[in-house]
C-alpha positions as CSV (number, residue, x, y, z in Angstrom):
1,X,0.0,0.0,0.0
2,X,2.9,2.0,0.3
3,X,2.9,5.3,-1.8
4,X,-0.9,4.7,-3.1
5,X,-3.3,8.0,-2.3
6,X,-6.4,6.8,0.2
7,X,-8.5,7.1,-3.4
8,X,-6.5,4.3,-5.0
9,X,-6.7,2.5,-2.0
10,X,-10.4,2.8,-0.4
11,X,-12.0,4.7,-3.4
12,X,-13.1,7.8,-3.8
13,X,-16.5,8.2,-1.5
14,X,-14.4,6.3,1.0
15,X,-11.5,8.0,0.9
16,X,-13.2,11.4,1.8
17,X,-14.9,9.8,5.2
18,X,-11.6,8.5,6.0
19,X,-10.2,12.1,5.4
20,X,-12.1,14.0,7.6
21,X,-11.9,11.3,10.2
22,X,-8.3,12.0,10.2
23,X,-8.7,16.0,9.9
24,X,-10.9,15.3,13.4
25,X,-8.5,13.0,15.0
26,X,-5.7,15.6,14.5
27,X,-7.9,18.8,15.8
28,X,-5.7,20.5,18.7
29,X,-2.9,18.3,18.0
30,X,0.3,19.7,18.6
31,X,3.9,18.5,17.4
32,X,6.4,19.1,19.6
33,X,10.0,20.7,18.4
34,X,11.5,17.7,18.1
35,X,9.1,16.0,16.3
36,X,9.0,18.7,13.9
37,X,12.8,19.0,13.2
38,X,13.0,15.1,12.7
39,X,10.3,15.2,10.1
40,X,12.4,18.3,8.7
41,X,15.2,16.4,8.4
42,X,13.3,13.4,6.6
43,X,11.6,15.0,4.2
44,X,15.0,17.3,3.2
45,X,17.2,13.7,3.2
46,X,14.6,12.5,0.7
47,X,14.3,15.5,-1.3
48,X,18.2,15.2,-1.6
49,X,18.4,11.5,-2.7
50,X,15.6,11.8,-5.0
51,X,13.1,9.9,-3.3
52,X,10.2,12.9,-2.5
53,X,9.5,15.2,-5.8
54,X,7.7,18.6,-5.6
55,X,4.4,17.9,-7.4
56,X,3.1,20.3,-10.2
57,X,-0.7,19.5,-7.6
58,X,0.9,20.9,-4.9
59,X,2.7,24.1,-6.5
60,X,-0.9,24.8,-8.3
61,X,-2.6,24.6,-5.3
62,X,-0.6,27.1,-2.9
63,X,-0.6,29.8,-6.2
64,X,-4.4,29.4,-6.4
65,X,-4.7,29.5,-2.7
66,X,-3.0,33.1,-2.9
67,X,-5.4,34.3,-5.2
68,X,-7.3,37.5,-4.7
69,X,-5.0,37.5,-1.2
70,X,-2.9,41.1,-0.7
71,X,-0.3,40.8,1.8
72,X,0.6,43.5,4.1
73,X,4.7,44.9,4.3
74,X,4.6,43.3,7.5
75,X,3.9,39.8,5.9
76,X,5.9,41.0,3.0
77,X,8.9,41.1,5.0
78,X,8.7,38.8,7.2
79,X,8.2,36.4,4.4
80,X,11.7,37.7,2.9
81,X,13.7,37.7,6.1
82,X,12.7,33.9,6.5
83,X,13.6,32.8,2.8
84,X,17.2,34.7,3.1
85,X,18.0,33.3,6.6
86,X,17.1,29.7,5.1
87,X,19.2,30.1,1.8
88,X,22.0,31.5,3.9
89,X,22.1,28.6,6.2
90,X,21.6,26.5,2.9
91,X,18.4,25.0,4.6
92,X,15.6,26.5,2.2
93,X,13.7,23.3,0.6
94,X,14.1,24.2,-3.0
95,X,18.1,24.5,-2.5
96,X,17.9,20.9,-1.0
97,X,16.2,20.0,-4.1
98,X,18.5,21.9,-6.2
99,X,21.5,20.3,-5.0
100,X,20.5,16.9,-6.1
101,X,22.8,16.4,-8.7
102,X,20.1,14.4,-10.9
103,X,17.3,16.6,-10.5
104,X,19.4,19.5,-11.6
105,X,21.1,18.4,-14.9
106,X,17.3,16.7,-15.1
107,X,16.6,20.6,-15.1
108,X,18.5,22.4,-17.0
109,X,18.7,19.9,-19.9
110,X,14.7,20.6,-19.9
111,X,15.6,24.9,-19.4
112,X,17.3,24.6,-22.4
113,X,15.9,22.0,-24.6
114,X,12.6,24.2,-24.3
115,X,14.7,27.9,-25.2
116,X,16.8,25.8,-28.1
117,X,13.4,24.0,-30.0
118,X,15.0,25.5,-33.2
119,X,18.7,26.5,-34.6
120,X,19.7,30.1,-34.3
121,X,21.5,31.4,-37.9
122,X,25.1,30.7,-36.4
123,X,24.4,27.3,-35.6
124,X,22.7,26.5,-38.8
125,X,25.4,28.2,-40.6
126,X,28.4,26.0,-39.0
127,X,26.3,23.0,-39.1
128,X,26.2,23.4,-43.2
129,X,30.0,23.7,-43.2
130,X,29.7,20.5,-41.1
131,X,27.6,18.5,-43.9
132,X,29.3,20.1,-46.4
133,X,33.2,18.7,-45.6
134,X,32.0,15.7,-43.8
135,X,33.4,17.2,-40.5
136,X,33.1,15.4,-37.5
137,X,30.8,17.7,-35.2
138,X,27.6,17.1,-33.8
139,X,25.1,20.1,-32.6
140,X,23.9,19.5,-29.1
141,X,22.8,23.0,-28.1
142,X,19.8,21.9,-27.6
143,X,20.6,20.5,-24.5
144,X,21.5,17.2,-25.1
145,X,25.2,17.2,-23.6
146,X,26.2,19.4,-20.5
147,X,30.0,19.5,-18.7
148,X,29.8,20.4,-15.6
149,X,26.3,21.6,-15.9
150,X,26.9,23.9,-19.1
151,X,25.8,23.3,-22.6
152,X,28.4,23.4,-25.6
153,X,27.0,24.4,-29.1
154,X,29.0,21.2,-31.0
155,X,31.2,18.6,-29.9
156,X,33.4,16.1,-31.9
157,X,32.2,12.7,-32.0
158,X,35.5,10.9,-33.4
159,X,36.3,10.3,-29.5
160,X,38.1,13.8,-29.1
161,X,37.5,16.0,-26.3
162,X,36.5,19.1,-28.7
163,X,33.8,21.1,-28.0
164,X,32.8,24.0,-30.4
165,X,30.8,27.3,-29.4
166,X,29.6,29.8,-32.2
167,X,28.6,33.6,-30.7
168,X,28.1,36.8,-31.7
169,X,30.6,39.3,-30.5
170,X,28.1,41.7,-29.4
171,X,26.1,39.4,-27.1
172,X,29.3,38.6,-25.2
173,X,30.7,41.9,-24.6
174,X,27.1,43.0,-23.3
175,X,27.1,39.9,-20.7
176,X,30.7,40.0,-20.0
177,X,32.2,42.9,-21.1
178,X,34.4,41.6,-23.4
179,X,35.0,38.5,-25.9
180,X,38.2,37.8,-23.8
181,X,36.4,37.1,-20.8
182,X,33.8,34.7,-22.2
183,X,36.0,32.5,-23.8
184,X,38.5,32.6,-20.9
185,X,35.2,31.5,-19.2
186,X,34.3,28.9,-20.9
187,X,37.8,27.6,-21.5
188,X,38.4,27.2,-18.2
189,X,35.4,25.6,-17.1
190,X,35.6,22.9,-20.3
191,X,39.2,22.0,-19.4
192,X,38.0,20.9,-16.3
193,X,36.7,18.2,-17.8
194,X,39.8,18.1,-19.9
195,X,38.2,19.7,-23.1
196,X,39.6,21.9,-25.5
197,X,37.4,24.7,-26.7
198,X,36.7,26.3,-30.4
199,X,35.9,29.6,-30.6
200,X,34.0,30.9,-33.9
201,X,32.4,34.1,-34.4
202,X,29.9,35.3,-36.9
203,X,32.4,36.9,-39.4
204,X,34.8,33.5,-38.6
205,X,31.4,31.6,-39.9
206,X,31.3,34.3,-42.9
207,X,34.9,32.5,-44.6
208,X,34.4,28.9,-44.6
209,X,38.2,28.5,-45.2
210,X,39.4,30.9,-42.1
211,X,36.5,28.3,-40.0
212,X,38.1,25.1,-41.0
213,X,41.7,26.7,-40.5
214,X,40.2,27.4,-36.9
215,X,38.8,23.8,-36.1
216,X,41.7,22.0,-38.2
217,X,39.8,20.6,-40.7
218,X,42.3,21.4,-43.4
């Protein structure tokens, strides 16, 4: 019976009885501290290893339960002190969640997959001169291969650790203030998982001989 709803189990006209029998039983019941904290401590253990999800039910039904609700900057605030306290003492339940390795790669993959449902013009462009000289590069922008968490545009797939990124210059000096300092970024976080990084940019992408000069495939 184990992980079955009381409807599964009793059905549903039974299921309610049952439930309000409980919601009486419980009336003026009172957990003590320590009771509280080692149910804490469960649920957070299984949240970590997977075992206890976040339902899309449960989310729904705390948004609707706001609705038409105005808080006052009393509420408002002491809403916001709790939250920062928790994700400064890393104890907030959505950073438990977050640092389960699987549910987060689980995560992004989706973020991504879901932003990247169709090739930007750089990527389409590069994957031409791919098909074109029979070049051993695969696109998986889309999501479909993360280091560390991060999502190259290409890698090789000859069994070399070479992964490819196509930009546009202007992007990457708005987000980090120069070209320099995005590919120094992503350098050094590839070649921690011992992979060398291609840089191409759009006007690399506009001379198909200066791009296979770049990536060696001449």
């Amino acid at each position: 019976m184990k992980g079955k709803t009381y409807e599964e189990i009793y059905g549903k006209e039974r299921a309610k009885i049952i439930k309000k029998k409980v919601i009486e039983s419980h009336k003026g019941y009172k957990r003590s501290d320590e009771s509280k904290l080692k149910q804490s401590k469960t649920l957070k253990k299984q949240y970590k290893e997977g075992k206890r999800k976040v339902h899309e039910n449960s989310i729904n039904s705390f948004k609707n339960c706001r609705i038409g609700s105005k808080l006052t900057e009393k509420h408002k605030k002491s809403i916001s002190d709790s939250v920062q306290k928790r994700l400064k003492n890393g104890t907030h339940i959505f950073q438990t969640i977050w640092n389960n390795k699987n549910y987060k790669e689980k995560h992004i993959k989706t973020v991504i997959n879901n932003s990247m449902k169709c090739l930007y013009s750089l990527e389409k462009k590069f994957l031409e001169i791919v098909k074109k000289y029979n070049l051993p590069y695969k696109y998986v922008g889309n999501g479909d291969f993360l280091l560390g968490f991060k999502n190259p545009d290409f890698i090789n797939i000859n069994g070399e650790k070479i992964c490819i990124e196509v930009y546009y210059p202007y992007f990457k000096i708005r987000d980090y203030k120069s070209c320099k300092n995005y590919e120094e970024s992503r350098t050094n976080h590839f070649k921690k998982y011992a992979w060398k990084t291609i840089f191409l940019t759009n006007e690399d992408l506009k001379n198909e001989e200066k791009t296979l000069l770049k990536i060696g495939g001449i």
